[in-house]
C-alpha positions, 0 to 999 in steps of 0.5 A: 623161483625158477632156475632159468632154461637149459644154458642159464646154469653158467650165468648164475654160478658164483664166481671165485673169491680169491684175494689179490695175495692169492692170487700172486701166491698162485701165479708165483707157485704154479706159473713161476711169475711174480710181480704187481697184482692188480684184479680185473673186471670179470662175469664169471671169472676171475682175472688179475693182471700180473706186471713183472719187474722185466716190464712183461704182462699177464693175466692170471684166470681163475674160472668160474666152478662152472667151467669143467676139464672139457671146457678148458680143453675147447678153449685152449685147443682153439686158441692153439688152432688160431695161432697156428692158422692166422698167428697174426690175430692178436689173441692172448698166449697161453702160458704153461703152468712150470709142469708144462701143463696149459692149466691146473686146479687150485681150491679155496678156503671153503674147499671149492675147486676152481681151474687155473690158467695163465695167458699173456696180457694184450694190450689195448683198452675198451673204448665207448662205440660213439668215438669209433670212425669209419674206419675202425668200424669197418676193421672191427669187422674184418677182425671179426672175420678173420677169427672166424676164418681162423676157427674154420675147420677146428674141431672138438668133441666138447664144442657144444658148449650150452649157453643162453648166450647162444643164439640157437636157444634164443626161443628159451627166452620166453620162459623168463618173459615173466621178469619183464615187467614193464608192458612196454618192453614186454609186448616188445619182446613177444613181437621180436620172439614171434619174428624169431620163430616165424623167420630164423628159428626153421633155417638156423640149423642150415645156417654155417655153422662151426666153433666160434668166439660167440663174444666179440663184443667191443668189451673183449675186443681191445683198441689201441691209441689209434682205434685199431684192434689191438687185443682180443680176449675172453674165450669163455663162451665159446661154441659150436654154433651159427657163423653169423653170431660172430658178427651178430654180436659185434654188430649188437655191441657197435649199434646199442650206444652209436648216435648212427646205429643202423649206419655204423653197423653197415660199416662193421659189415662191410669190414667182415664181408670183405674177408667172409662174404655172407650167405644169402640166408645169413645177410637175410636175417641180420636185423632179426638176429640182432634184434634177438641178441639185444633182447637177450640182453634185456631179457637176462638181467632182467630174470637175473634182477628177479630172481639173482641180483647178486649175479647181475654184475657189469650186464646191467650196465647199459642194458636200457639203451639195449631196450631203447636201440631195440625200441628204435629198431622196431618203430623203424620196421625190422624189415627196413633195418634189414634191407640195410643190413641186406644191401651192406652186406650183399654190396660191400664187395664192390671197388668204390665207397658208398657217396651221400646222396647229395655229393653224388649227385654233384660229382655225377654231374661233373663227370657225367654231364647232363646225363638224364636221370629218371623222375623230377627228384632222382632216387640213390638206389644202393640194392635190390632183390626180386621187384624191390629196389633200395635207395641209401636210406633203406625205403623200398620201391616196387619196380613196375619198369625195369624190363632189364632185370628179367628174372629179378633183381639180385637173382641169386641163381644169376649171381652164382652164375657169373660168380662161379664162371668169373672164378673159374675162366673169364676169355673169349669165343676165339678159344673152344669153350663150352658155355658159347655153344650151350648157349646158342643151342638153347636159344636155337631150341626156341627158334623156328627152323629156318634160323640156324645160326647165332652171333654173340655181341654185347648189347642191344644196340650193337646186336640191331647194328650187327642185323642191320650189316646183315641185311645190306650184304644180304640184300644189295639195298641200303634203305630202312623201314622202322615204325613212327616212333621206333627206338633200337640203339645209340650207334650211328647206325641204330640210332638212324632207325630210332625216330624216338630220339631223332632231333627236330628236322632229322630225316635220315635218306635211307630210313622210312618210317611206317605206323604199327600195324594196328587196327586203326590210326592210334593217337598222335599218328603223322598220317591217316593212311593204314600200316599196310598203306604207310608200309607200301608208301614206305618202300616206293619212296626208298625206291624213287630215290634209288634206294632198295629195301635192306629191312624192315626193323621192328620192335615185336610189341611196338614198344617205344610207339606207346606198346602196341601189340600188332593186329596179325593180318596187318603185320603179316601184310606188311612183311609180305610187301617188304620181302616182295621188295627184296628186303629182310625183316628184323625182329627186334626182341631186346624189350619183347623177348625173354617171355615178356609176353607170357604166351611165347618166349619171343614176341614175333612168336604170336604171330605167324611171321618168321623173321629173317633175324632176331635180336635180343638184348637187355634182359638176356643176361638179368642185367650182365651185358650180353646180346645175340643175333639169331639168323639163317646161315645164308645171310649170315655167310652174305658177310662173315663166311670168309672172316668169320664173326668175333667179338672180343666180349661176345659170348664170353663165358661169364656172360654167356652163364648169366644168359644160361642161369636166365633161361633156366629160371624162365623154365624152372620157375614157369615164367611163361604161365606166370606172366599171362596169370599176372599179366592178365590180372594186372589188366583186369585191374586197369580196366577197372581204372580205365571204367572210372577215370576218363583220363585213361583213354586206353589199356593195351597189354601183352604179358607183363608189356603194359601200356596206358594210354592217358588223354584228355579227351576220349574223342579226340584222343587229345594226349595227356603229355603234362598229366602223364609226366605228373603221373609218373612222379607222383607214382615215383613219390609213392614208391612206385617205379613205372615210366612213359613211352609213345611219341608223345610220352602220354603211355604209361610203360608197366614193364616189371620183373616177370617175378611180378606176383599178384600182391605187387599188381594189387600195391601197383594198382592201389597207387595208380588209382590214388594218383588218378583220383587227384589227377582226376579230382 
């Protein structure tokens, strides 16, 4: 027989004996308080409720001879400090012995000393988790909290408290594996303590940390009529120890009889972060920590059974639906659970609630109109972290398109970034603040020297619309040259320059399309005539109508024209034919810049052409709204040198920390190499593809900019349009997120986070191959 590990001796001592009369001999003598006695259900204790004839209630506690001085000591100190900083809680009152003191000893027939105590009696009743609504759910969280909250900063020399309770000696377990007995259960156990070594067990100590209840399970936290927390009892496992097992526990206590489990646990956190937000490491680990709480329950009384029965007490109670809730939880993956849990507590403190799927989609639909929504069966994502996005039911999908998330979704340095400066001065660039004037000096620092002046705006759209007010002052002219199927905004302006979205018949007088600057006519071109052709017919069809050229507007990788990296030569032609006209060149980066291409920050960069403006957008700030318009100081002062340039949102300072955390993570993580390793890796695997299926008539890439152009006919470059589309959704089927561009939407567009590693190019290519091969079959 063994005794168990350090932290066990407490769970096997016997508790107190004491009869009812003594027990009110006990609180008349040393507590002055007499009236009915009735005893209570303890595991280690012993407890009896004393009603007075003046209608008032208490709690007579007789501990268990494990508890010594210095225990007693942390327990009533705590409970003092938690009068003093939260005397709204409803935690029971101490009541002195009538010497004053908070407690005393007395000893039994059989010469045992036990310690004696009095508190208030709290009312309320424990209730069944199954009854519990939303509501009480998400306050039981918030009382959680704010007990922990309340315990922040109290301090006592005896506050290491040893208990297998405890989470931090959860790795203990396995010496009592041998109590388990069933198979089943223990291949389950050794699974749950392998994640708990490999995950939890090498950060718990950096974990915040302080005295805590360590109990808060819904047997010592009292509901009223109204399942509301009325009570809030049993100091008695106490501790220093991690934050989160506060929560870890209540969370343990809701989900282990709840018919919705994983749902009422995400309302308990919702409850506790809105007073104490969790750390990126504690919302990380929820799942594992609670797997790891439910096995210590299993596991304990199952070593009690073996080896104490007579100490199993009211643990055995329920402890098969622990084992059961655990099984579940494995069956579902631990990694799935704790996305969940993750997006609950990483989403919670936002000001709308959580819709059904179902009901979204309709209320959408009311106030949004048809606004599109991506793939035939739109997908409710609720968070996201690095490539991966989670919808409400927890599933995961690579994001290979989502150029806006530049540096991840959910980028914690990103966060803390706009979090920090959100808390501390949220105003304007109309008064003197750092963060503006960083920012422009950094994006300069990775500019050729002619440019020499930055304007912050709030988009893309606005940015290109800003360039293009630019370039007429500058230039005296009012005619456009774009690509064939360009997109650069959704102002009245931009959208003019953006023949992607032109209805049938529209022809803008002022706006000429040229072809991208390719080799050779790609698929689906209007004309045979070469770029630089198309770019000189461009400007004398401006001029013949009496309009000169104000600029040539291009997105660097020809994006929306199905990703076109340009032919240098070509490019180079054509903006030396349109700066022979007069005009400016504009270099749209809101999609190739930010290192998409991997071998420059800026896509103009792989070429020699030095344009006149940049803009930039989208993922300037990983997502925060923030654009610029990078340009050389005498086109600038063609419009804004007497006024000046503001925007009230421009280069706020929130936004303008986003942008900064951006180009810091592009630097510190050396995105730029990354992106051309991965990029490159990603394209070796496409040209594989494209040696097996001929329905993919090209790949083109620069960077993590991807296209795949599909076609039903090598020869023809007949495009594959329907095909395309049905890739897409059978990708989306597969939880693979890519999209389509060019004129006629047959470019598959890979444009993934620049976080992308191998291992996600291997899961994207293994998916596109298996929806090939029925595309194909």
């Amino acid at each position: 027989m063994s005794d168990g590990p350090p932290g066990t001796e407490a769970l096997v001592v016997h508790p107190p004996s004491y009869e009812i009369s003594d027990a009110a001999e006990i609180a008349d003598r040393v507590f002055g308080v007499s009236g009915s006695v009735t005893e209570l259900s303890s595991e280690r204790d012993q407890n009896f409720r004393i009603d007075t004839d003046e209608g008032d209630a208490y709690v007579l506690k007789i501990s268990s001879p494990a508890d010594d001085a210095a225990t007693l000591d942390l327990q009533t100190e705590a409970l003092r400090h938690v009068y003093r900083t939260d005397p709204d809680l409803p935690v029971m009152e101490i009541v002195p012995t009538v010497d004053g003191s908070a407690w005393t000893s007395v000893t039994d027939d059989d010469g045992v000393r036990n310690f004696v105590r009095m508190f208030t009696h709290v009312p309320g009743r424990i209730v069944s988790e199954e009854t519990l609504d939303e509501d009480a759910l998400y306050e039981y969280g918030e009382v959680v909290a704010r007990l922990g909250n309340a315990l922040r900063g109290f301090f006592h020399p005896n506050a290491d408290y040893d208990i297998l309770w405890d989470l931090q000696h959860a790795a203990s377990l396995r010496s009592l594996l041998d109590s388990v007995t069933d198979g089943e259960r223990r291949r389950l156990a050794e699974r749950v303590l392998d994640r708990f070594d490999d995950r939890v067990e090498p950060v718990f100590d950096s974990l915040r940390a302080q005295v805590i209840h360590n109990d808060l399970t819904l047997d010592n936290v009292l509901l009223d009529e109204h399942d509301r927390v009325s009570g809030i009892v049993d100091f008695g496992d106490l501790t220093h120890t991690a934050l989160v097992n506060d929560l870890v526990m209540a969370l343990a206590s809701v989900m282990y009889r709840h018919q919705n489990p994983i749902e009422a646990a995400e309302e308990v956190i919702r409850g506790y972060v809105s007073v104490t937000p969790l750390e990126d490491e504690e919302a990380r680990l929820l799942a594992d920590l609670v797997a790891t709480r439910l096995l210590q329950w299993g596991v304990i009384v199952a070593w009690r059974v073996d080896e104490h029965p007579e100490k199993t007490g009211h643990t055995v109670a329920g402890v098969d639906d622990a084992w059961r809730l655990l099984r579940v939880l494995d069956e579902t993956g631990l990694d799935v659970v704790g996305r969940r849990l993750r997006t609950a507590a990483l989403s919670s403190n936002v000001p709308y609630q959580r819709i059904e799927t179902a009901e979204l989609k309709s209320r959408r639909r009311r106030v949004l109109g048809q606004s599109p929504l991506s793939y035939d069966d739109p997908i409710h994502f609720v968070g996201g972290e690095g490539v991966w996005l989670f919808d409400s039911a927890g599933r995961r999908y690579l994001d290979a398109y989502n150029n806006v998330q530049v540096v991840g979704h959910g980028n914690p340095a990103v966060a803390e970034a706009i979090g920090g400066q959100a808390r501390t001065l949220a105003t304007n660039t109309r008064y003197l603040h750092e963060a503006p004037v960083t920012l422009a000096e950094r994006l300069l620092a990775t500019m050729p020297d002619e440019l020499d002046r930055v304007m912050f705006v709030n988009s893309g759209s606005e940015a290109n619309d800003v360039a293009w007010r630019l370039a007429t002052a500058a230039t005296g002219d009012s005619g456009a040259l774009v690509s064939e199927h360009a997109y650069h905004g959704i102002t009245d302006v931009t959208s003019m320059q953006s023949p992607e979205i032109w209805p049938d018949g529209f022809d803008p007088n002022h706006v000429e399309t040229v072809q991208p600057p390719l080799e050779a006519p790609h698929g689906g071109t209007t004309s045979d005539t070469g770029p630089v052709e198309s770019t000189a017919q461009a400007i004398q069809s401006l001029e013949n109508r009496g309009i000169g050229t104000a600029a040539f507007v291009f997105d660097s990788l020809f994006t929306s024209d199905g990703i076109h990296p340009p032919d240098e030569a070509r490019l180079e032609e054509m903006v030396h034919r349109v700066r022979t006209a007069g005009g400016l060149v504009v270099a749209d980066e809101v999609q190739a810049g930010h290192a998409r291409s991997g071998s420059n920050l800026w896509g103009f960069q792989g070429t020699d052409v030095v344009p006149d403006i940049v803009t930039m957008g989208k993922p300037m700030g990983n997502g925060h709204p923030i654009a610029a318009v990078v340009t050389r100081s005498d086109v600038a002062s063609a419009l804004y040198d007497e006024t000046g340039f503001f925007s009230t949102f421009g280069g706020n300072p929130v936004s303008c920390a986003s942008a900064l955390a951006v180009l810091d993570e592009i630097e510190d993580r050396n995105l730029l190499s990354h992106v051309t390793d991965v990029g490159g890796y990603l394209n070796d695997g496409l040209q594989e593809l494209a040696a097996e299926y001929e329905l993919v008539g090209a790949v083109r890439q620069q960077g993590l900019m991807v296209g795949v152009e599909l076609v039903r006919d090598r020869e023809t470059r007949e495009p594959a349009s329907r095909e395309t589309t049905a890739v897409v959704n059978e990708l989306r089927r597969r939880r693979v997120l890519v999209g389509s561009t060019g004129k006629d939407g047959n470019v598959l567009k890979i444009r993934p986070p620049l976080v992308f590693e191998r291992t996600h190019a291997d899961h994207l290519l293994e998916a596109l191959n298996d929806v090939l091969s029925e595309q194909c079959s």
